[in-house]
C-alpha positions, -999 to 999 in steps of 0.1 A, spaced: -642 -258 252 -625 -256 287 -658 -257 308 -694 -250 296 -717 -231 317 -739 -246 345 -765 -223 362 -764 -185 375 -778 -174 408 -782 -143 431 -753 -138 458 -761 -115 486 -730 -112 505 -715 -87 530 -700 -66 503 -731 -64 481 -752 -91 458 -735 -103 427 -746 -129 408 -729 -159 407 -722 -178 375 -713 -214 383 -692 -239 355 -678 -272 352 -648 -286 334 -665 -315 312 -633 -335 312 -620 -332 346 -653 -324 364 -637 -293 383 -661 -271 390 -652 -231 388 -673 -197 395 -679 -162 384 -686 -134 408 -702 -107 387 -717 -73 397 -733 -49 373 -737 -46 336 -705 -67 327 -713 -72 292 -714 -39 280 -679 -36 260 -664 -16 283 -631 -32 302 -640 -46 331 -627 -46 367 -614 -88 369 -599 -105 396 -587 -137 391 -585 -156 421 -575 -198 428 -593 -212 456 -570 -211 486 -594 -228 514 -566 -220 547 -562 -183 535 -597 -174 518 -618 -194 544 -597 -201 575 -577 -172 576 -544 -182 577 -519 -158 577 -490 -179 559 -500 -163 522 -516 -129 513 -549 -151 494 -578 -145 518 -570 -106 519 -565 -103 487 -602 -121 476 -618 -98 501 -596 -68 486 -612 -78 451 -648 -78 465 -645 -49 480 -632 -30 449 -656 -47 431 -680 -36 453 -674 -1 452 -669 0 416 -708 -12 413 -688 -34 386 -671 -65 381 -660 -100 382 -641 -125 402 -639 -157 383 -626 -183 415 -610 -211 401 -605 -246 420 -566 -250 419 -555 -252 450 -518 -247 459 -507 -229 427 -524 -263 410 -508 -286 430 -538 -296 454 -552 -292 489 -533 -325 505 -503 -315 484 -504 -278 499 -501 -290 532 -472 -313 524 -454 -282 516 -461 -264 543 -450 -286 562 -413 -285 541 -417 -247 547 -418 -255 583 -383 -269 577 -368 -245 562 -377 -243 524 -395 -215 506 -425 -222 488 -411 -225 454 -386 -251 469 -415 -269 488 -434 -272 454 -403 -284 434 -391 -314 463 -428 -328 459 -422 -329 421 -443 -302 412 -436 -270 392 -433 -237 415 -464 -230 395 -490 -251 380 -519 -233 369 -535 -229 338 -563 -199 331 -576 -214 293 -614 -215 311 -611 -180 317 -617 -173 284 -652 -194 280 -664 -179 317 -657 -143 301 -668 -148 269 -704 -166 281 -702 -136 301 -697 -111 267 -664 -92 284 -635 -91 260 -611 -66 281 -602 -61 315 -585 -41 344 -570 -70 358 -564 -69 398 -534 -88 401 -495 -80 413 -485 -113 394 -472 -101 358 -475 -137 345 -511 -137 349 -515 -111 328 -491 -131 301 -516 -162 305 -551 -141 296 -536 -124 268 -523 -154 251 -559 -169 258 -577 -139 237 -585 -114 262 -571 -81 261 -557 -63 300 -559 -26 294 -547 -23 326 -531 -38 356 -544 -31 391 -524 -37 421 -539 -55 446 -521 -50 477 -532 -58 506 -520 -87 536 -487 -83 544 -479 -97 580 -451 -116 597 -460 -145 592 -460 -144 552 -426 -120 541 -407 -149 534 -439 -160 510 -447 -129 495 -402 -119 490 -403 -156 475 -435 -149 452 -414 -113 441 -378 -131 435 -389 -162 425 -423 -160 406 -418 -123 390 -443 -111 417 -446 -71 417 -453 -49 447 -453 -18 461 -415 -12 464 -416 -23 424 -443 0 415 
């Protein structure tokens, strides 16, 4: 087993209460949450973001990556929906680590993209793995999804982990000056699709 459930909690937050679901990886100790709103385990697909912890976009608001927008995007549809689930998983940096991330930003600063930044530290372009989705959404009974995502490749990873995307939803949403090199890197590099590829 991946991770094994912790303890579950009411979330009252600006976009609603959810109730969030809290796990931990027993061999690594990294700890991982599910945002869930509504009746989630009735069979029905469900609305799923799947979103890695980005602390400089999702919490300091950093305009170098689309991450924070895209979290409160998620909520928000979430939200509206009256049901769903964002499962945030600890792996910073595409996997690669807070400390890490900022080493290669500070590469982008001279010059390289952020696959290239990745790849001079030693690292893959992307190192994330999703095998604990499938114990979060099976201890919360959902089998299929509507995944929010724009990253085809995230959609490979859940299906080849058991659960079954009925559909992908696009999720876009912070686009600024700061990021188009990031987010024409993310499209020609990682496979990334958006709205000119829709």
């Amino acid at each position: 087993m991946a991770v094994v459930f912790v303890a579950s909690s009411r979330l009252p937050t600006r976009h609603g209460t959810f109730t969030i679901h809290g796990f931990e990886e027993p061999l690594t100790g990294k700890e991982h949450v599910a945002l869930a709103m509504g009746e989630v385990g009735d069979g029905q697909p469900v609305l799923l973001r799947v979103h890695s912890e980005c602390l400089t976009g999702d919490c300091f608001g950093s305009l170098r990556c689309d991450c924070g927008p895209q979290l409160e995007a998620a909520m928000q549809k979430v939200a509206g929906a009256g049901r769903g689930i964002i499962l945030y998983l600890r792996q910073e940096g595409r996997g690669i680590g807070l400390l890490n991330k900022i080493r290669a930003y500070a590469l982008q600063d001279a010059g390289a993209d952020t696959v290239e930044a990745n790849e001079q530290l030693g690292f893959a372009a992307d190192q994330r793995e999703y095998s604990m989705c499938e114990d979060m959404l099976k201890h919360l009974g959902v089998a299929a999804v509507r995944l929010m995502t724009n990253n085809p490749r995230k959609v490979a990873a859940l299906e080849a982990h058991g659960i079954t995307v009925v559909e992908r939803v696009p999720l876009m949403t912070g686009r600024n000056p700061h990021n188009e090199q990031y987010l024409k890197t993310k499209r020609g590099k990682l496979g990334h699709m958006f709205e000119q590829d829709e």
